[in-house]
Every structure is written in C-alpha cells, then in structure tokens.
N, C-alpha and C positions, 0 to 999 in steps of 0.2 A: 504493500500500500504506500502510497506517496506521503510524504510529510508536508502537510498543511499548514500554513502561516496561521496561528489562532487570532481572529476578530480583525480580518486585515488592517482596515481603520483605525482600530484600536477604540472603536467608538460603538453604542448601544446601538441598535436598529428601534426608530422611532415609530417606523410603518410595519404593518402586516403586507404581505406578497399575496398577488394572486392570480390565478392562472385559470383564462376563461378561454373560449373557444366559438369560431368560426360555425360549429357543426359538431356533430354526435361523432365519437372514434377517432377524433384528429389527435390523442394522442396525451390530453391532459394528463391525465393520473399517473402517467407514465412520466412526465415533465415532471408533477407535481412528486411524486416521488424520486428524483434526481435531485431536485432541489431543497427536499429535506434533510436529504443525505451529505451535498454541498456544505447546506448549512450545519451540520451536523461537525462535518468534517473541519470546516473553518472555527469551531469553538462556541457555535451559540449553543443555545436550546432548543429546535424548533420543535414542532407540533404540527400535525396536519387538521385541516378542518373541511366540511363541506354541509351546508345547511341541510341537506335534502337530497338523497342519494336512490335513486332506482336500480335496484338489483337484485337478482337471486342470489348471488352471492354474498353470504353474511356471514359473522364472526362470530363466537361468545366472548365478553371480555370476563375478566377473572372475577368481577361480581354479577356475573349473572346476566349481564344486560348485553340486547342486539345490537351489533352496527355493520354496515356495509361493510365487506370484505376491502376492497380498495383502501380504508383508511386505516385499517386493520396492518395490513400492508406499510402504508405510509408511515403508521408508527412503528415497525419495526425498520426504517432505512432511518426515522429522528433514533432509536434507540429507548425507547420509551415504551411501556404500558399502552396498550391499545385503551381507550375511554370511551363511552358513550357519545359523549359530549362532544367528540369528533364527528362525527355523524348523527345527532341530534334526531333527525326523521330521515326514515328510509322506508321508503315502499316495495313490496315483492311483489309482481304480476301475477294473479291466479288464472288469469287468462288476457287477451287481446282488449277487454275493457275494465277489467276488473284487478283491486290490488290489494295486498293486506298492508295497512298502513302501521308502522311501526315507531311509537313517538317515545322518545326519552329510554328505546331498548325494551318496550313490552309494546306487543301488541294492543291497540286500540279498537280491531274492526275491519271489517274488509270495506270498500268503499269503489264504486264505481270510476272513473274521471270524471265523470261529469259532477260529482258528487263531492268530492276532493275536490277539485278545483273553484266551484262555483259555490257549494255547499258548507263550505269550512268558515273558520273566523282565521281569514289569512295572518291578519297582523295579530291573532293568538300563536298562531302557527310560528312567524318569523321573531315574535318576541322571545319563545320559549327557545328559538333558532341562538338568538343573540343573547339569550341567558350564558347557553351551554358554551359560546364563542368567552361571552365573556371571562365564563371561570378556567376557561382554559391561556387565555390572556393574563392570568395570573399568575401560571406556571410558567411560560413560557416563553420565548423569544427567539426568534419571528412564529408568527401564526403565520404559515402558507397553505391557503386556501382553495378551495378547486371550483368553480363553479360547474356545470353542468348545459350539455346541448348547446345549442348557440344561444350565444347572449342577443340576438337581434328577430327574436321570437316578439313580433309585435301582438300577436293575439292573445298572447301571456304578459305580455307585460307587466298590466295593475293586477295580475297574480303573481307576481316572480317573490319568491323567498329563499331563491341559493345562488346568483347571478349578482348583476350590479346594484340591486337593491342592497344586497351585504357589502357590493364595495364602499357606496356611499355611507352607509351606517358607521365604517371602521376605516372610511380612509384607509384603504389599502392600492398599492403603486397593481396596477392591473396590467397584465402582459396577456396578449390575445393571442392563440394559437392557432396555426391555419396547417392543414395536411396538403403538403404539395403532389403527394404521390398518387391524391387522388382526381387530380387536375381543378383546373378554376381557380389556382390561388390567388390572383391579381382581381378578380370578381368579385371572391370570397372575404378576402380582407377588405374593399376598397366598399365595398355591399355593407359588412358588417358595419364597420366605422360611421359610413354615412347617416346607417339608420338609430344612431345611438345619438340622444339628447345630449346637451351640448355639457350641462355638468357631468354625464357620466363619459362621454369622450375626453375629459379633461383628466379623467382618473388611469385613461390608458397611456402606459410607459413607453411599451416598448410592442415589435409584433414577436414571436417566435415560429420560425418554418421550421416545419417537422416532416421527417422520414423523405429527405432529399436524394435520388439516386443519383451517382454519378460524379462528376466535377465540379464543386463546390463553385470553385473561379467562373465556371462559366455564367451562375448567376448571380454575375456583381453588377452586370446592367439590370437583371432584374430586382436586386435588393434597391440599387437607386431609383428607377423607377415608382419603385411602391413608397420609398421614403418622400417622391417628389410631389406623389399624388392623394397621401396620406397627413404629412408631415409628423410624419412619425418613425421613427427609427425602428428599424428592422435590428434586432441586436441579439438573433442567434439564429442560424442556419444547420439544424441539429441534423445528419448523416442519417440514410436508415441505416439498420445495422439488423444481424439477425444471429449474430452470435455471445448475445447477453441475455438473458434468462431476468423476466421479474415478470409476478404472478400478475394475470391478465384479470382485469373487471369484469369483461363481457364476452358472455362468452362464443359469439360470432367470430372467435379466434380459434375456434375448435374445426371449422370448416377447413383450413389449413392443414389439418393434420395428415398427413398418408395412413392410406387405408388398405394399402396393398400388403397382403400375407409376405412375412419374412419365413422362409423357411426355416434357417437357423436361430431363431429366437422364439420365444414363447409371445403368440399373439393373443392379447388381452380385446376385446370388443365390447367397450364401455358402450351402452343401450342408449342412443340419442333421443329423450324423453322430449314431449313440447317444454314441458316445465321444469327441465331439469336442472336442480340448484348445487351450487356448493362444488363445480367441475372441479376447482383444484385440490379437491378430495385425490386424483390420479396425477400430480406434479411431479412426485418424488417417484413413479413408477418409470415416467417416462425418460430419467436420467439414469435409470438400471440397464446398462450393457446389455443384457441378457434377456431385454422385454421391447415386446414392440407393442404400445400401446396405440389404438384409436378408436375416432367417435363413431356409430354409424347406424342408421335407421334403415339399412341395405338387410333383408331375413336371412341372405345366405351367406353374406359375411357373419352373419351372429353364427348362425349354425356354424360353420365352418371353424370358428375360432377356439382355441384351447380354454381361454377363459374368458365369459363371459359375465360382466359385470353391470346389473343392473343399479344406477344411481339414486341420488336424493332427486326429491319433486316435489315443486309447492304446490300442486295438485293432484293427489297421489288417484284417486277413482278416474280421474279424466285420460290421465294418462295412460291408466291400466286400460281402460275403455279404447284408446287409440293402439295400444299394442296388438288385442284383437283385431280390430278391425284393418290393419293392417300386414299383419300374417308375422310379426312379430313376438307375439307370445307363441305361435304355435313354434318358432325357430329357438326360443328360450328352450321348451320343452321338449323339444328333436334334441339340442346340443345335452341336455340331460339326462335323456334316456343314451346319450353314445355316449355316456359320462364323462363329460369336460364337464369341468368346471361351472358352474354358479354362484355369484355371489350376490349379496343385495346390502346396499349401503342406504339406511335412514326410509324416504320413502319406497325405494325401492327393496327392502327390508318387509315392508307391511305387505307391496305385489307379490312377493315372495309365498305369502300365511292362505289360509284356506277360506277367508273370508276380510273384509274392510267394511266395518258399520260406519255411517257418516247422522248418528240421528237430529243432532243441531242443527245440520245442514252447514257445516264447518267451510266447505268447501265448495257450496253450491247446493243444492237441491236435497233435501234430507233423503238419506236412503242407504241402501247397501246391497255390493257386489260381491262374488266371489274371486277371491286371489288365483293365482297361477297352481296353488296347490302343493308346491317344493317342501314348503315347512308346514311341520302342524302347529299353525298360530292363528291366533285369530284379534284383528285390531279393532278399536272404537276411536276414531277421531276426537277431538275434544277441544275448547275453548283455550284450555290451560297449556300455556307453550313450557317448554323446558329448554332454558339456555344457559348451558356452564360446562364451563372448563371440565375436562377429567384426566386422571388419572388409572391406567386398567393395567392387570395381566392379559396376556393373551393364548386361547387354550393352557396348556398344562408348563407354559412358560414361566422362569422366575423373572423378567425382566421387567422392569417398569417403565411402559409406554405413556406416550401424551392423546390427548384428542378434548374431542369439545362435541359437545352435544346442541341439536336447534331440532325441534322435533313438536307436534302437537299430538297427540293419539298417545295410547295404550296397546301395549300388545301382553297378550296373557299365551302362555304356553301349556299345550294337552301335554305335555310329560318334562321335566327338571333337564337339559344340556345344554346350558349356556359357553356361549362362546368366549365371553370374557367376566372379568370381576373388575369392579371399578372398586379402586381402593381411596377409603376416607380416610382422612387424619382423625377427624371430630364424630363422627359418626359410625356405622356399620356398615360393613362392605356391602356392595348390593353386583346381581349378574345382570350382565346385557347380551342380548342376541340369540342366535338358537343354532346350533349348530348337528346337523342329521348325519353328516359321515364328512370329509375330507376336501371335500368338491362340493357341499352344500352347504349355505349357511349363512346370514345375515347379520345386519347390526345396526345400533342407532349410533353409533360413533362414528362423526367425522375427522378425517386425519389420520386412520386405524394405517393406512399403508404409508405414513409417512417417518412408521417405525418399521426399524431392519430386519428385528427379528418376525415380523409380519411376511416382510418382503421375501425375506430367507425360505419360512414358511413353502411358499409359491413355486422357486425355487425348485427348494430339494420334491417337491412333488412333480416337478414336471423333469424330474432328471439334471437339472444343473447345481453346481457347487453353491455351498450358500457364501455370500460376501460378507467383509469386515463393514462394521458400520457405517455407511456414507451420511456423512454427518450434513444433513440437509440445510440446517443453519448455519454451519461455515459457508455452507457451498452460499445461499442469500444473500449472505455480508461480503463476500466475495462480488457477485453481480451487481449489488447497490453500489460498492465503490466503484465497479469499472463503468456502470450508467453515470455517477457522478462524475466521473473524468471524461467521459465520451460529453456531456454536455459541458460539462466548463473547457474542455477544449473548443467548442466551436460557439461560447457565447460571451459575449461582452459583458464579465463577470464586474469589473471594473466599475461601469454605468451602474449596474443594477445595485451594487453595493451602496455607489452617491445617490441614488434615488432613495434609497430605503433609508438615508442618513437626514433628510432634508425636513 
C-alpha cells in the first residue's frame, strides 16, 4: 500500500462531499466508495451517507437494524461500523410497482409508488433523513454522500429527499457523474446542469467521467469543451478498468457473468429469481480457482450444473410461482433426482420446504402454495422481520463462521437436522436450516459461503482438494486501496481538497 500524506492541508474539511449522477448505473457508489477510502487513507474520518437507497440488497448492522448493502460497503472502504443512519430509508421492490419500505432499519409497510411518493409526509421522511445525516456528522469527517438516479428528474422534484435537496440542506461541494461508456456524455452533462435551478447548480464543483475506454489524451478536446459549455471543470476522467473487485449494488451486473460450463471446475448455477436479493451472498465463490460460478434462468443450464443454488427473494410465493411456470422448478428437480447438488439460501431456503403459508398477505394476496418438496419444512411468512448479525458452526465443524441474517417467515421442521448452530455469547444456542443428506439442504444465513471451511465443504464433495483460508477481507482492503489509487491517479485531488477547505 502507498504511504499517504495524513490531512494534506493540514487543515479540517469544512464541507461534506457529494457524488450525484447524470443517470441510474453511471457509477456513483463505486466513486463514492473510492472516495471514502481516499479519504480514509489521507487521515480523516469519513463516513458514507445516502438518504434513501432502493435495493434488494441489504445488510444487518451489528444492532439489528437494515440498511442498503452499498453503504454497508462504503463503510467498510471508511473503516468503520456499518450504521443505520447511513442509509436512513431504503426501499426493496416486491414487484414492478410495489416496495417494502424500510425506515430507521425496520420495516414500516409495503407501499405502492404511487403511495410512497404522493402518499407520504415527504419533509417527515427527509427530516428523519437529516436526523440520521446529522448524528453521523458528529462522528465524522467528511460525510461523502451519494445521491441516487439523476438528479434532473423534474417530475420528482418537490418529492426529492436523497438528491440536491440534501445538498442544499448540508452544503455539501456536489460533483456530478456522467458514464461515458454509455454514450451521450456531452448531452448528458450539458442536459443535467441546464435543468438544475440556479442555487442548486451553484453547489456543483466539479463533473466526474466515469469508465472511459481507451486514450485518456485523446479526450482533452472533449474535457475543454464541456468545461467551455458548462463552466465547470471537468476534474476527473476515471479509466474503466475490470481488474479491481468491489461489491456491486445492482444487480444488473450479474448479466455479465459467463454462463458457459467449465469442464474442469465445478459449475455452480445460482437460480436467477425476478426478486432475487442479497447476490453477493456468491462473491467469495466466484474468487475460488476451482469454481465456476453463474446467474441463469436458462432450465438446462440449471439441470446441467453440479451445483445448483437457489437464492434469497423478496418475494419468495411469486417467484416460486414463476419457476413453475417457466420449467425451472421442474430443472431444480431433474438436477436432484441425478443428484447434484441443491442448495437454498434464505428465500430460497423456504422454495426448498413442502409448503409456504403467506396468511397476512405479507407478500401480496393472503394464501398458500406448495414448495418444490426437497426439504421437509414447512414456512408461515410473517410481519416480524429478523435482522442480525450471526455467529454459527457449520454441520459437524468446530470453526466459527460469520453471517447475518434478513428474513421474514418461520420455518418449523417435520424431524430435528439442522445445518448449523448459531452460537450466543448472552443467550442459548439456537439451529438454522435443514439439512436431508450432503447435496440437500438450506439456510437462512446470509454470507454462509463467504467462510472457507463452507467452501472447502463443496470442495472435497465434488472431488477437489480443500484450500487454506482465503481471507476475503484482506482480499476487500486490498481492492479498496487499489480503487483509491486508480481514482486519485486520474482526479484532481488537489481542487477537491481546496473546495472542501473553503
């Protein structure tokens, strides 16, 4: 790792940072995580924050409470405890109009968009926003910020509560990111800027271009250009790059994956659910030599694969609903009777059991379906969500793994073979999961394969030697700094320092 001048200036940062965006994907949380770790690295404090985060992707922090995966993230590149209060509200889509709204890390309700948006007490929403910003402004230095989608959503506007309404609130030095690689950046920037009122174009610093291919030099007529028709400095032209590793938000980066059978590696075929939450549950699989992981809603790649792993979902009946109806369950159940592998993580854990009660109507429509039949379990959905940290063994292992649990439902089993034991300090041990023989068996723990001895597991059943532990969080702090030098090498670190000072 490089050695970092601590507090270059030698001077406090006065302003919070923040990093908004042209468009959905350009790249923020990934900027924003770069520059927590910058700052990290130079001697401050930082802290990540985003008022209002949409995702299936979610974390438990160590008391119990939700927050979007991405900030989750963010604060381990500051070095810090993940908080609520970094992600204050976050929403999980239960379907195309529908979301469970999730405020201060506990569920609230599910709520339509048109009901959210239109139906809320917005400035209760944004105040309880700028509580949680604030108490983290107490700890902290810099707060770097991430807003969300474009910030030049005019139809949102007198709704916005995670955008430039927070920049104004916190005076924070706003830097706009624009995706070159997806073409239009000169529209894109030049679009955004125009349609933004004139106090909150006053708050923007600088632009940042992101995932540039090619010869840096060659867009020095178009970085002047945009500074001539903006007047605004263009003050980082960040490289793409695709040999640095940091856990992704959305998970429209799963579509990337290769899906092509490795003959000499054990191929894993994670079951690409509509609602499938919590993907970086299989991160640390796909850096095992000896595994070739991918996503895919193809029936005869499922069949076909050694092991096949059905995932978490925020709508566990809908999804089971679309696996039949797409000849996907019946390839779960082909690849089981040639016995390969099964396995079922969280909601896909409950697809697993011989039935799913939904009688609230947790999910949608009060009622109940029959499971795939694998495990003898049977689940009741339920209002009361479960979000914490855990500690387990796994089968007849003495090591002690990590994982985190987000789960709503109950699952009761027709006979005692749990797959793991989560161990308390303050309490009595308790089992999770069910396991029927070697090749079957489920769980509500998220992050179960992001331990070795898990991994190993896998391994030595399908014939390969088992590895010494890859230690997943050197490997992360590893990535975080070479994303923090891939960006301070190509941004005018310089500038943004004297902005943050003024």
């Amino acid at each position: 790792m490089t050695n970092y001048q601590k507090n270059p200036l030698s001077l406090s940062l006065r302003r919070p940072i923040m990093f908004v965006g042209t468009g959905s994907d350009v790249g923020k949380s990934v900027i924003n995580a770069a520059f927590c770790r910058i700052f990290k690295q130079d001697g401050y404090s930082p802290a990540p924050f985003k008022a209002q985060n949409m995702s299936l992707n979610s974390y438990a922090s160590k008391d119990g409470l939700e927050l979007g995966r991405a900030q989750a993230v963010q604060a381990e590149a500051c070095q810090v405890p993940c908080s609520v209060d970094m992600n204050p509200i976050l929403l999980k889509p239960t379907d195309n109009m529908n979301a469970q709204v999730v405020l201060g890390g506990k569920p609230i309700g599910n709520k339509s968009a048109h009901e959210y948006f239109n139906g809320t007490d917005r400035d209760a929403l944004f105040a309880q926003a700028m509580a949680a910003y604030g108490r983290l402004a107490e700890k902290y230095n810099p707060i770097v910020i991430e807003g969300a989608g474009s910030i030049s959503e005019l139809n949102l506007r007198d709704r916005d509560i995670v955008n430039m309404r927070v920049a104004l609130e916190v005076q924070a030095d706003v830097y706009l990111v624009a995706d070159i690689d997806r073409g239009g950046v000169f529209g894109s920037v030049y679009g955004t800027l125009e349609l933004l009122p004139q106090e909150e174009r006053n708050l923007i610093k600088g632009v940042v271009i992101n995932k540039f291919r090619g010869d840096i030099q060659l867009f020095e007529d178009g970085r002047r250009i945009l500074e001539e028709i903006t007047g605004i400095p263009v003050v980082a032209v960040i490289p793409y790059y695709r040999d640095i590793f940091i856990e992704d938000e959305d998970s429209v980066v799963i579509d990337s994956k290769q899906r092509n059978r490795n003959a000499e590696k054990i191929n894993i075929a994670v079951v690409l659910l509509r609602h499938m939450s919590n993907f970086t549950d299989f991160n640390n699989l796909e850096h095992q030599e000896d595994i070739h992981l991918f996503y895919t809603a193809n029936p005869t790649e499922v069949e076909n694969a050694d092991i096949v792993i059905i995932p978490g979902s925020k709508n566990t009946i809908s999804d089971l609903t679309h696996l039949r109806a797409t000849g996907l369950a019946k390839a779960i159940l082909t690849a089981h009777k040639k016995n390969k592998a099964v396995y079922g993580i969280c909601g896909g854990y409950q697809i697993m059991g011989i039935s799913i009660n939904d009688p609230a109507g947790v999910e949608g429509t009060p009622g109940a379906v029959p499971g795939l039949g694998l495990l003898p379990i049977h689940t009741t959905l339920t209002e009361k969500k479960v979000t914490e940290q855990c500690q387990f063994t796994f089968r007849n292992k003495t090591e002690l793994c990590d994982g985190y649990e987000i789960h709503m439902g109950e699952t009761l089993t027709e006979r005692e073979s749990p797959l793991c034991t989560i161990v308390r300090e303050h309490s009595p041990d308790a089992v999770d999961g069910f396991i029927l023989n070697e090749t079957t068996w489920g769980t509500y723990i998220h992050g179960i394969f992001d331990n070795q001895c898990v991994v190993n597991h896998l391994l030595a059943l399908h014939g390969k030697a088992e590895k010494q532990a890859f230690d997943y969080n050197e490997f992360k702090e590893t990535q975080f700094n070479r994303l923090a030098d891939h960006v301070r090498a190509n941004c005018d670190m310089a500038y943004v320092y004297k902005t943050l000072q003024c």
